[in-house]
N, C-alpha and C positions, 0 to 999 in steps of 0.2 A: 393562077391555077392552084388550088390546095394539092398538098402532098397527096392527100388520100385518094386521090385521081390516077394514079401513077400507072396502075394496073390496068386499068384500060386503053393507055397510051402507051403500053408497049405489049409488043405485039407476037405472039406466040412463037411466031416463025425465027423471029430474032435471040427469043430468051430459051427458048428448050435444045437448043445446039450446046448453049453454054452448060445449062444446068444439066446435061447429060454426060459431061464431061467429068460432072462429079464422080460420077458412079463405075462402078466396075461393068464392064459388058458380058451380058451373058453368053455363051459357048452353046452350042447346039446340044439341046437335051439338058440343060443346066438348069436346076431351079423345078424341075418337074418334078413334086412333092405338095403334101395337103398341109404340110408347115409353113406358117410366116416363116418370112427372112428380116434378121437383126438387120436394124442399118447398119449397126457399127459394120458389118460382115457385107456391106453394100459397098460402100464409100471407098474411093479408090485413093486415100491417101492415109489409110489409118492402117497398121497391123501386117501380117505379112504379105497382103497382095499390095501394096502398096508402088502404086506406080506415078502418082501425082505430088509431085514434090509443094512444101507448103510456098516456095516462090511462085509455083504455075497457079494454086488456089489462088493466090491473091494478085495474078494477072486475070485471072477468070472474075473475081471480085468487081477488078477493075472494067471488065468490059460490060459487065451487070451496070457497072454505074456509069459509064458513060454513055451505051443506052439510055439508060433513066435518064439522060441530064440530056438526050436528044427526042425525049418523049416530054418533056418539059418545053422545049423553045429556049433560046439561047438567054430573054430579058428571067421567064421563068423559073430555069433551072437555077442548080447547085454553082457558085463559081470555084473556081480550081481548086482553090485549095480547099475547100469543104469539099469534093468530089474524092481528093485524097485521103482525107478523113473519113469519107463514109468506107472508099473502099478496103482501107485497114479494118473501121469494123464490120462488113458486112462479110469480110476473111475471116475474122476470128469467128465470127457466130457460125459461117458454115464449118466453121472446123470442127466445133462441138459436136457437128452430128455423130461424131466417129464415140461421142463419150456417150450417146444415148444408149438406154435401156430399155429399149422398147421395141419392134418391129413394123416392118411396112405397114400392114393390114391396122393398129393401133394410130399413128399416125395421119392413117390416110379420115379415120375415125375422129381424130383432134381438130380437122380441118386448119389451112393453113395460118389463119391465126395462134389456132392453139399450139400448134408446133413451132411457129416462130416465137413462142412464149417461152418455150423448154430451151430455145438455142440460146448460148453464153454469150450476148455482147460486149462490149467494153461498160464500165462501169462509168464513167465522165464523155460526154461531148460537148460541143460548143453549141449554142442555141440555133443555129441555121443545120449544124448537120441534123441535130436531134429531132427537127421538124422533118427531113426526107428517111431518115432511116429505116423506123418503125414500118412506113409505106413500103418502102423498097425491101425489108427482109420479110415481109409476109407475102411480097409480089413474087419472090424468090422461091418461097415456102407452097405458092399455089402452083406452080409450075415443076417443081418438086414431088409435089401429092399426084400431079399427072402423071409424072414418068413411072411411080409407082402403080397408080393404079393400068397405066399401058402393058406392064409387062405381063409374061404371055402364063404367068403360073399365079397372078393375083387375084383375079376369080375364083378360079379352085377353090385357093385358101383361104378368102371371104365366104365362100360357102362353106366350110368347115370350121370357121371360128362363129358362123351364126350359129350352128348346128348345136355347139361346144356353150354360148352363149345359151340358146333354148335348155341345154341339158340342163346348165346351170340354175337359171330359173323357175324350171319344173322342181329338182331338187329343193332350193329355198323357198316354192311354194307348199313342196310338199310337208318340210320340215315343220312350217308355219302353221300349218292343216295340223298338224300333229301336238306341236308345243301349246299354239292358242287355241284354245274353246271359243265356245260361241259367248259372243259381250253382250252387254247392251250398247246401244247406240252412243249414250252418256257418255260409257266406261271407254269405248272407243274411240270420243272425239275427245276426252278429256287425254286419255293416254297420248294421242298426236301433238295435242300440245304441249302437255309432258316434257313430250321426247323434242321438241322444240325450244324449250328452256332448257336442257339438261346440254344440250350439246352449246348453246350459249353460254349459260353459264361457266362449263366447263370447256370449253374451246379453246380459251384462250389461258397462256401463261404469264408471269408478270418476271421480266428480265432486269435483277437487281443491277443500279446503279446504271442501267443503259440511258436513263432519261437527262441524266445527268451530259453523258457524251454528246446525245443528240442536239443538246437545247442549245448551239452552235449554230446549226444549218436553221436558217428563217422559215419560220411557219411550220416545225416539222415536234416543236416543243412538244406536244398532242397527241402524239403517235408513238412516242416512244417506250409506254410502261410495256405496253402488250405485244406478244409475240403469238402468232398464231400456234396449236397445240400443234399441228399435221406438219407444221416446219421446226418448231423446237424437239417435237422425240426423237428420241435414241431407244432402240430396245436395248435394253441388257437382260443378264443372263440370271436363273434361278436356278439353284440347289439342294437338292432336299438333303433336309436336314437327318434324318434318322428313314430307312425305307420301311415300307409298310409292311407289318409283320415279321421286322428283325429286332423286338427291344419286349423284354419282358417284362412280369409284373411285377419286376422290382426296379423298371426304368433305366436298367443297363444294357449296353449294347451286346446282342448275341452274336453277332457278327458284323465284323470291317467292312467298310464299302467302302468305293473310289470314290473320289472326288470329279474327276472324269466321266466319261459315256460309256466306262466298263464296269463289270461284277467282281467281285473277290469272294473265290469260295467260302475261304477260310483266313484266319489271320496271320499269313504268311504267305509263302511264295506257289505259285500254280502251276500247274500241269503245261506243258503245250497245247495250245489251241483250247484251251480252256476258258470257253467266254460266257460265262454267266450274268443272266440279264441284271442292270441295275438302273435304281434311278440316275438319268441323268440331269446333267445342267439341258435346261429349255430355256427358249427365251422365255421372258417372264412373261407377259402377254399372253401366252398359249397356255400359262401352268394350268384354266379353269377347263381345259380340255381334256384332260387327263384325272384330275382333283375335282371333283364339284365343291369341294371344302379345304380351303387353303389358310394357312395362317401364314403371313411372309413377314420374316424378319430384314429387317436392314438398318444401318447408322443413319444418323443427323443426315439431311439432304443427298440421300444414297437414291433417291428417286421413285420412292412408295407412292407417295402423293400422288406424281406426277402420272405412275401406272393406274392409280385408279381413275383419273380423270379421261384416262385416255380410253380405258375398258368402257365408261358409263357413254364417253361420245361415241363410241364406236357399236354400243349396243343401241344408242337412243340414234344413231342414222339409219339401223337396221339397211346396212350395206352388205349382197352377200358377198362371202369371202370363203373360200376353200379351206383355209385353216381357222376360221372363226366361225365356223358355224354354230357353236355352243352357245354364243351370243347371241343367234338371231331369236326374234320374236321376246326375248327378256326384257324385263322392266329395269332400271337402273336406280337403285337409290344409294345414295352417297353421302354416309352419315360417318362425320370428324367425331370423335367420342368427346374431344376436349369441348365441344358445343354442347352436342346432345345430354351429355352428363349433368350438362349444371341443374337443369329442373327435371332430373330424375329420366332414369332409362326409358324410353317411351314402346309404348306399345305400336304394332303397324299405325295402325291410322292418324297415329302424330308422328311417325315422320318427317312427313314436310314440316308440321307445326315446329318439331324439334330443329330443324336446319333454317329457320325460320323463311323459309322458300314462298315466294309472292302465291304460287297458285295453289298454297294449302286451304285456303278458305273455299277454292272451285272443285276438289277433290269429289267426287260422287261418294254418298255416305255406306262406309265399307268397302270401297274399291281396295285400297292397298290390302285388307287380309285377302279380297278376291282374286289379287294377283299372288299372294304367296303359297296361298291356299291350293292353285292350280300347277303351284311349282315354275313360278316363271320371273321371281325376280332375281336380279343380281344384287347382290347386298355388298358393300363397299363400305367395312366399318375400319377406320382409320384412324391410328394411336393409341394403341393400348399404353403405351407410354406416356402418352399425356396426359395420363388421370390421376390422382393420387393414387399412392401402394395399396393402402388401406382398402380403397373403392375397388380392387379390381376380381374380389373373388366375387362382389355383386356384379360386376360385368360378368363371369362367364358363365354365374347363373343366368343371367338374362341369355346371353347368346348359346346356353344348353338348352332352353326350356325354348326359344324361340326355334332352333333346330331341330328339335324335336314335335313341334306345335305341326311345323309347315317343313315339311320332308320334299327334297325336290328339287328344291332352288340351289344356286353356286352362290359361295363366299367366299370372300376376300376379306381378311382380315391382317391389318399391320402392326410392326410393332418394334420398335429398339431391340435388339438383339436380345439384351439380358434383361429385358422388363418384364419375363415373366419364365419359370421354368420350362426346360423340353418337355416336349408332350403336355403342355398345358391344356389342350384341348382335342389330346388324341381318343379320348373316352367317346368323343360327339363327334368320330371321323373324319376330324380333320389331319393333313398333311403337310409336316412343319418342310418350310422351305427358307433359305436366305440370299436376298440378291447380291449377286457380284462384284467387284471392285469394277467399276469401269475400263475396258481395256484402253492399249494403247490409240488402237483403232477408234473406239468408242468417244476417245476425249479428243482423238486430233476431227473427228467428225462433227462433234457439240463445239468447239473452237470454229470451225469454216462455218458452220449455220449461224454459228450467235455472230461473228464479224459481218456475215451476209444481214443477218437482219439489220446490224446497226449500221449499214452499207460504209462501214470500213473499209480502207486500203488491203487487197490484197495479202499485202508484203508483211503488214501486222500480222495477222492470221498466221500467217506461215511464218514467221521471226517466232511467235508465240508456242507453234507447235516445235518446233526444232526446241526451244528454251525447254519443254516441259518434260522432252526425252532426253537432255544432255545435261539437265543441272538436276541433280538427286530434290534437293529441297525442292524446287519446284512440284518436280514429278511424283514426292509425297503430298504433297495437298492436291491435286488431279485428279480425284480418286474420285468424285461425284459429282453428278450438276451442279449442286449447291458452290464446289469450291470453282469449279472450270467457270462458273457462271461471272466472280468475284474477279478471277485473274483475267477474262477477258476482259471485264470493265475496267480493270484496272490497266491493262494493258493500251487499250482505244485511250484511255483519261491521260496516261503518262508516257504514249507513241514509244511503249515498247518497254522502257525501263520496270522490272519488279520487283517485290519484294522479294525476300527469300526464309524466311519463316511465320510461321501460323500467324505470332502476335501481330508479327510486321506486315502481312495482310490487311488483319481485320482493322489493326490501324487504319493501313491506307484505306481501305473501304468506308469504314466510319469516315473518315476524314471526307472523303472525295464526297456522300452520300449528304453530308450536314455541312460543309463550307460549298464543295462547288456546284451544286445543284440551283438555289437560286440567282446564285453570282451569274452561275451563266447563262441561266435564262432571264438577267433582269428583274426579277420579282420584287417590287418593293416590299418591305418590310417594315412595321409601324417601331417609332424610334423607342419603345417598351418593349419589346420584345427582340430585339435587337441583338441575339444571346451567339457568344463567341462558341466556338466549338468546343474549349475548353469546360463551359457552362452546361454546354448539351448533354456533353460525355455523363456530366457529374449526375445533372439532372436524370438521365435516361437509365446513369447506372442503380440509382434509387429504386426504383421502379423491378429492375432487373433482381436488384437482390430481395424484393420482399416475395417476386414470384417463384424464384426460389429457393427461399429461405421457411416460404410459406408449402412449397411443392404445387405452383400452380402455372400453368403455360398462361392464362389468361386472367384480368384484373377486372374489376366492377371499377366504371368511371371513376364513383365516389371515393374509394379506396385507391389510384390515383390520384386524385386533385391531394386526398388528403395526405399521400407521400409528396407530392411537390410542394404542399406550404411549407411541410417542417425543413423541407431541404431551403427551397427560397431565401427565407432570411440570411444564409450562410454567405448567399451570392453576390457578386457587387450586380448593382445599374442594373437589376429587374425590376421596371416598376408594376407590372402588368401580375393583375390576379392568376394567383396557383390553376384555377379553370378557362382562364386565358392562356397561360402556357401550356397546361395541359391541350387543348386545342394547336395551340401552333405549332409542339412537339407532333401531331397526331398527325396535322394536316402538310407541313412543311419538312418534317426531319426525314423522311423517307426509311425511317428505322421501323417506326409504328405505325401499326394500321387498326382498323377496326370490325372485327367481324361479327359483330354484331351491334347494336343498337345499346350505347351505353356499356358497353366492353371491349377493352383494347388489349392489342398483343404486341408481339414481336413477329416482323416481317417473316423471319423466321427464327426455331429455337437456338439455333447456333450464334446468333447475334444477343439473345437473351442472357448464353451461359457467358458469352467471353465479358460480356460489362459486369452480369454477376459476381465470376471472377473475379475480375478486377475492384468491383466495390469490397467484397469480401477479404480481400487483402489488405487493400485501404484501410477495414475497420479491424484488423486483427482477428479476426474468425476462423483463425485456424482449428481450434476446436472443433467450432462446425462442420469445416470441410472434413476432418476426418472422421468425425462420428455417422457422415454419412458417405465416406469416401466407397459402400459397398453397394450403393444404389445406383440404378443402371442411369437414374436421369442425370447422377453428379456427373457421371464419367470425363465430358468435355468442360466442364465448371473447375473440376480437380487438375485437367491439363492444362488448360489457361492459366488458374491462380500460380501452379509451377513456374509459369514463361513471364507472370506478372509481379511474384514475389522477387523480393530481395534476396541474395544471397545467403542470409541468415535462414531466413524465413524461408525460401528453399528446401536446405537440405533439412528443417526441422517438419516439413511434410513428405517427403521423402521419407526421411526417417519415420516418421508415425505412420507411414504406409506400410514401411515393413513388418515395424514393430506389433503390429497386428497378427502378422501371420505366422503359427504355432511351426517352430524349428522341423516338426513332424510331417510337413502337408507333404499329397505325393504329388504324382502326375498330373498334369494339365488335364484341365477336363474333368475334374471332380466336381461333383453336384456342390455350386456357389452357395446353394442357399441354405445347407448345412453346415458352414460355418463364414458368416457374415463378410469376416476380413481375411478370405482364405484365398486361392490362386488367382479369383481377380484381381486381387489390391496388388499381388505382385508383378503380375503381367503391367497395371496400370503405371504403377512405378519404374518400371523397367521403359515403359512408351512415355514417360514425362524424362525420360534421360534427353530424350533430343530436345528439346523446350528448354532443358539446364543448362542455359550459354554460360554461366558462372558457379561453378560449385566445387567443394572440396574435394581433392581425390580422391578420400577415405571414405566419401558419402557414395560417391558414383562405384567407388570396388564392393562398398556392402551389398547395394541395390544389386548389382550385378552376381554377385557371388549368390545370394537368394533366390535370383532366379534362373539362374543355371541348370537345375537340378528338374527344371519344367521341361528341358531338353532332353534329347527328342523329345516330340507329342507323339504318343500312343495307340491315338485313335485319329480319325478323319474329324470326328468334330472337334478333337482338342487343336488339330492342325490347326483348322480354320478358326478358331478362336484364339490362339497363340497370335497368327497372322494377321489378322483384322485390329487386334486392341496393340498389339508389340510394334508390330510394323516394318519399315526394313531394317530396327535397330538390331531384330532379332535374328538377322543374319550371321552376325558373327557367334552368336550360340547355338547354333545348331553344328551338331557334332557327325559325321558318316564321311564318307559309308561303311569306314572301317567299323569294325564292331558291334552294328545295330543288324538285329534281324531285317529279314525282307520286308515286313510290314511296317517296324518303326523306319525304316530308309524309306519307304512310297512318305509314308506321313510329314518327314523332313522334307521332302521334294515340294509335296504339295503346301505345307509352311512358306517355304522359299516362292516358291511360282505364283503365289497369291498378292505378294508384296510388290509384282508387277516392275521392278524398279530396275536397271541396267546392272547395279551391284546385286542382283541375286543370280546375277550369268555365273560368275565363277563359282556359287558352289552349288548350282545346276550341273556346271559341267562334271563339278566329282562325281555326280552319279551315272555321267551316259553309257561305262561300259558296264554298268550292273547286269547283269542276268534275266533279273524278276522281269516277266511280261507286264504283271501289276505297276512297277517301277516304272518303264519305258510307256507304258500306255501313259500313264500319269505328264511324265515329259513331253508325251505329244502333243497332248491335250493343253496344255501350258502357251503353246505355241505363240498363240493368239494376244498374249499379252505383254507380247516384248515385238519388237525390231526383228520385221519377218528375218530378211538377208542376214542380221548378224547371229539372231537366233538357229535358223538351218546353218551355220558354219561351226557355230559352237557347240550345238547340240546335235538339233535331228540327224545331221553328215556322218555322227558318230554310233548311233544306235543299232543294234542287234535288230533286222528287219524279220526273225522268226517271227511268225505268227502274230504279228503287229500289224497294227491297222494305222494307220498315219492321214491321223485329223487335220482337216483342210477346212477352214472357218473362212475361206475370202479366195477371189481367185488369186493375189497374191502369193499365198502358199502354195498354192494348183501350179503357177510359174515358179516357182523356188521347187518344189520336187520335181517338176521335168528340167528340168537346169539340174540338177542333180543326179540324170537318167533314169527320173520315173522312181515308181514303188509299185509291186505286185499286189499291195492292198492299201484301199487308199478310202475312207468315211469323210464322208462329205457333210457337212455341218452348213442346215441354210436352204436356199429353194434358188437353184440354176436352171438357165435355161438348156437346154439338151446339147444346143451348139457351145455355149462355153466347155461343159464340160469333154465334148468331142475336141476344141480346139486344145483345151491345155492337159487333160490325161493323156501318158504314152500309152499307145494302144500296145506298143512291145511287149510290154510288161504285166499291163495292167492284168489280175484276174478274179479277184475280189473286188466288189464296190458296195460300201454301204452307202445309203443314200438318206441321212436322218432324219431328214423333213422331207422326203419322199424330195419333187422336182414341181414347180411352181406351175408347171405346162399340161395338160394332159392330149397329148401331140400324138399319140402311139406310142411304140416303143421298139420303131425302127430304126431310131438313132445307136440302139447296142450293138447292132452290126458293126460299127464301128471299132470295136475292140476282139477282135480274133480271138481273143486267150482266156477273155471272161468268159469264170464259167459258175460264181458266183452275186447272185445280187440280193443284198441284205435291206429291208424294206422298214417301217414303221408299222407297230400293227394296226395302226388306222387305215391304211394305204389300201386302194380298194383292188378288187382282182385282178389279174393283170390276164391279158387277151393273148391269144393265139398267136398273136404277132411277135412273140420274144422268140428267140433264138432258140432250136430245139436245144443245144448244148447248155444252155443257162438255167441254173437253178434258182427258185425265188424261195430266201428263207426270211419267217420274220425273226424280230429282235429278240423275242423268248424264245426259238431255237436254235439259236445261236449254239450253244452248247452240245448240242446234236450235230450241225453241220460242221463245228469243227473250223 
């Protein structure tokens, strides 16, 4: 008998006694409500009704499978000890259901395949249990979706999630009626396909060094570069960078803002209950919601890329979404400027031509000005940093005249922090933003999904996450996909052991990328090309330094081959032509790729600057590195060559870093591009002190004595600029709370709490009994990017609760402030469902609630009965009306009147 049979040979009568055992029993009158029910809030071994110890789960397990193995026949079934084996994992996969996020009614929707899809089994079995499992947990799963669908309040609430379902899609009909005009047939069947390549093309991510790990496991070589996009994202968070309407026509700030989800009137301390609206941090995803014209800054592999690819598939599925409605009915184009630039800014209708996109030549003639013309594309122009300096005042004429051509449409545009001035494009409406350091939350999350994709052990993963929060160097390179991505692989390649600084990284990365990639897949290699690692490095760094030496992210083939002949000669045992290597560096090193057709790059920039670097040193170019040490593309070129150079040679860029900047400079956060080698070069020098494992005492007290005097930052953007280039070195320069106004102490804070790192807890803690609400809001808000438990000991535990609102970014802090008896005001950061929030707010207390992404459900809003003492609720102004159904005593304020409500 085939396994897949299994479900017919056992017999209702027999399995639903078991499987009902799982569940909590309902109480008379229990459950009568037009809400789904969470499983987790089902399952009768998870959470506080817990009455099913995990020993009785896995006797339950076991009598699931000993049925099974008497619904088989005794020559058929499982022998004993594979019936032991299933029933261990068919325990652990029902345990999972207590970790779902979903509820009955969704579920019952998934059918039971698809819900045994979502439950955690064991990651290894033996080839006979692996044949019954699959059978027997989706058998388990069907008999599951019964007792759900039997109970006595599941009708109801299927007819109010179709109901909620119909709304939905009248909504995103109607929206679609509105946004698209009438097409032609053409423009309509070309766009479907369109949006058929766009979400292919961009679907998927490519996982540095993963291929390398996998080419281990047989037949699996194949599979390993690509990582589906809907399993690798991570949101993170966006900031604007200057608010709309606070910076005048001389480009100076008229007024301080948070860094946080509050307002500051003025440039010091507030009133009570003084909450003036401000931009906040949103996830980045959402910022076209609010901005139809965004310009977002962020570093090296901070994760731009990866948001625009995710906006273009999420616009080209045309999936509706509650908080993405802005996307629907939009066209997606996705133009890298480092491509499109080379033959000249292109107008709509080359486009594709420009991205060289297979279905530019089936375009309908006119169609793309017909789509911007009507206001419906998304525009996804990526790297203003990647162009030359020179070229980029012809880029924003292009992207002025284009903005103004076709009025209507949402943009995205990215860029290196310092690649071009603030407000470089606030004359054409746009809203400068910059994304976030990835939290702690954030990297231990992108560490379990990348170990999950490389179906790694467990125990890595989590060996990896504890490493990244208890050893400081680690958890300074953490700070983006591009670095988390490096130390997983590095981690899965060397089962645990890591480096512990940048150089010593990209070492290992190189190294593991160009020695054990074909080693361990086998790959013959012809005995001319045969090039040791040492050879690659040399070779690849060639290449590296003429791109930028020239200022160029990407090479014409020709211009390659003809840096590897001159280098070749130098090398021993090549016998293979400069266009032969060049090829088998392309196709074999996993450094370089080709994005186009007779042009190659670097996988990414940050592997570009570090061999740059490195060549750069090697040739004695110090010069060069300092004459361009004030250009935003050298920045990680000039910290490498630091971590690469020699002791000499060190402290003599070091030194020429300082020696730049005029004895007179002020505050951080002085306009950079008024004077070339002014408060960046010294922030920069001051963030290449940790990269100086050997240097003179008297080099390292200059550098530091220079930039001391940048302490405090002054304003929110010098903060943030201080913190992102300095890093945690600039911990111990930061001076308060003694002495500093209320505004430069919020600014010190937000320095500190940016640098994410366990050494910025103590001098967080100098400031928790400060006064200023500005101050403590700032601290709450912080929260999210340290060690919940050790953070509310250290800090939150200690704050002044006047008129403070206390940001809850996960239900982990929801359980850390009632463990601490609650807070009277509590902003919720995120989209809950009604019952978490009912399980972990104290209703004792609670009487304020903001809810900043409004709540993911629109269920009613009978669940605030639940809190007796609320008698305000602070709302999003997107958030649509709210119904009759709230509580006469609750007030509903939005975010802009805040300030009124008090």
């Amino acid at each position: 008998m085939e396994p897949v049979t299994i479900a017919t040979r056992m017999a209702s009568a027999a399995v639903a006694p078991i499987v009902k055992k799982l569940f909590v029993q309902e109480a008379p009158g229990a459950g009568l409500t037009d809400r789904p029910v969470r499983i987790s809030s089902l399952v009768s071994f998870r959470g506080e009704q817990r009455t099913l110890a995990e020993k009785d789960l896995r006797k339950l397990a076991g009598e699931l499978t000993e049925r099974a193995a008497q619904a088989y026949g005794q020559r058929e079934g499982p022998g004993t000890g594979t019936r032991r084996e299933l029933a261990d994992a068919l325990a652990t996969a029902l345990h999972s259901l207590g970790d779902l996020d979903m509820d009955d009614v969704q579920a019952v929707r998934l059918g039971p395949e698809g819900l045994a899809r979502r439950l955690d089994g064991p990651r290894t079995l033996s080839a006979d249990a692996e044949a019954y499992f699959r059978p027997l947990l989706n058998t388990a799963c069907l008999h599951i979706l019964d007792f759900f669908s039997r109970r006595s309040t599941f009708i109801p609430r299927t007819l109010t999630e179709q109901t909620q379902q119909l709304d939905r899609l009248i909504s995103a009909a109607d929206l679609l009626l509105e946004r698209v005009p009438a097409r032609s047939a053409e423009d309509a069947r070309f766009e479907q396909r369109y949006a058929e390549h766009i979400a292919r093309r961009h679907g998927e991510l490519t996982i540095y060094g993963l291929e390398s790990v996998q080419a281990g496991h047989a037949g699996r070589a194949g599979l390993a570069r690509e990582w589906r996009l809907d399993a690798a994202y991570i949101p993170l968070e966006a900031t604007q960078d200057t608010p709309d309407g606070q910076r005048g026509q001389d480009g100076q700030d008229r007024q301080d803002r948070q860094e946080g989800p509050y307002g500051q009137g003025t440039q010091g301390s507030e009133g009570p209950g003084e909450q003036l609206p401000a931009a906040a941090p949103v996830t980045a995803d959402r910022v076209l919601a609010a901005h139809p014209r965004v310009l977002l800054r962020g570093g090296a592999g901070s994760g731009k890329t990866t948001l625009m690819q995710w906006l273009a598939v999420t616009a080209a599925r045309q999936t509706y979404d509650e908080q993405m409605t802005h996307l629907l009915g939009r066209v997606p184009f996705v133009l890298p400027l480092r491509r499109i630039a080379a033959g000249g800014l292109p107008a709509p209708d080359r486009f594709l031509h420009a991205v060289r996109s297979n279905l530019a030549g089936e375009q309908p003639d006119g169609w793309a000005s017909r789509v911007l013309a009507a206001g419906r594309a998304l525009l996804l122009i990526d790297g203003i940093d990647e162009i030359p300096a020179g070229r980029r005042a012809e880029t924003r004429r292009w992207l002025r005249e284009l903005a103004g051509d076709y009025p209507g449409n949402l943009w995205l545009v990215t860029s290196r922090p310092s690649a071009v001035p603030e407000n470089w494009l606030a004359g054409e409406g746009f809203t400068e933003l910059s994304l976030s350091p990835m939290s702690r939350y954030d990297v231990a999350a992108f560490i379990n999904r990348w170990h999950s994709a490389a179906e790694a052990e467990p125990e890595l993963a989590a060996g990896l996450v504890t490493a990244v929060r208890t050893n400081p160097d680690l958890g300074r390179l953490a700070v983006n996909p591009l670095m988390c991505g490096l130390l997983c692989a590095l981690n899965r390649e060397r089962r645990g052991t890591l480096p512990y600084g940048r150089r010593d990284l990209y070492d290992a990365a190189l190294s593991m990328l160009l020695e054990g990639r074909d080693r361990a897949r086998s790959v013959p290699v012809p005995a001319g090309l045969r090039l040791t690692r040492e050879t690659q490095i040399q070779l690849l760094q060639r290449l590296a330094h003429w791109m930028i030496r020239n200022g160029r992210s990407e090479m014409e083939e020709e211009d390659a081959v003809a840096q590897l002949a001159r280098s070749l000669p130098r090398t021993a045992a090549v016998e293979a032509t400069p266009r032969e290597v060049y090829r088998h560096l392309l196709d074999r090193s996993g450094v370089l790729r080709e994005p186009a057709e007779g042009r190659v790059d670097f996988v990414h920039r940050t592997f570009q600057d570090a061999l740059g670097a490195k060549a750069a040193v090697e040739e004695g170019d110090f010069p060069l590195l300092l004459d361009n040490a004030h250009k935003d593309q050298w920045e990680d070129v000039i910290r490498m060559a630091v971590a690469y150079a020699r002791p000499m040679d060190r402290a003599r860029l070091l030194r020429g870093l300082v020696a730049q900047v005029p004895h007179r400079t002020g505050a951080a956060g002085e306009a950079d591009g008024e004077q070339p080698g002014g408060v960046r070069n010294l922030l920069l020098a001051a963030a290449c002190l940790e990269h100086a494992t050997d240097l003179p005492p008297q080099v390292r007290e200059e550098v530091t004595a220079r930039t001391s005097p940048l302490f405090p930052p002054r304003s929110m953007v010098a903060a943030r600029h201080v913190a992102d280039i300095g890093g945690p070195m600039l911990l111990g320069l930061l001076p308060g709370p003694e002495g500093l106004t209320d505004a430069e102490a919020t600014c010190a804070v937000v320095a500190a709490s940016r640098t994410g790192t366990d050494a910025a807890l103590p001098v967080l803690a100098r400031f928790r009994g400060h006064s200023s609400l500005g101050l403590r809001r700032q601290l709450v808000w912080a929260w999210h990017r340290f060690d919940t438990d050790e953070y509310a000991r250290e800090i939150i535990a200690h704050l002044d609760e006047t008129d403070l609102y206390f940001t809850a970014h996960h239900t982990d802090h929801l359980r850390a402030l009632r463990a601490m008896g609650g807070r009277a005001r509590v902003q919720i950061v995120g989209s809950y469902h009604p019952d978490q929030l009912i399980e972990h707010l104290d209703p004792a207390r609670l009487t304020h609630l903001w809810l900043r992404d409004g709540y993911a459900r629109r269920d009613g809003e009978e669940w605030l009965s639940a809190f007796p003492r609320l008698h305000t609720l602070v709302v999003p102004e997107t958030t649509p009306r709210y119904t009759a159904t709230l509580p006469s005593r609750l007030t509903v304020v939005r975010e802009s009147d805040l300030s009124v409500a008090g």
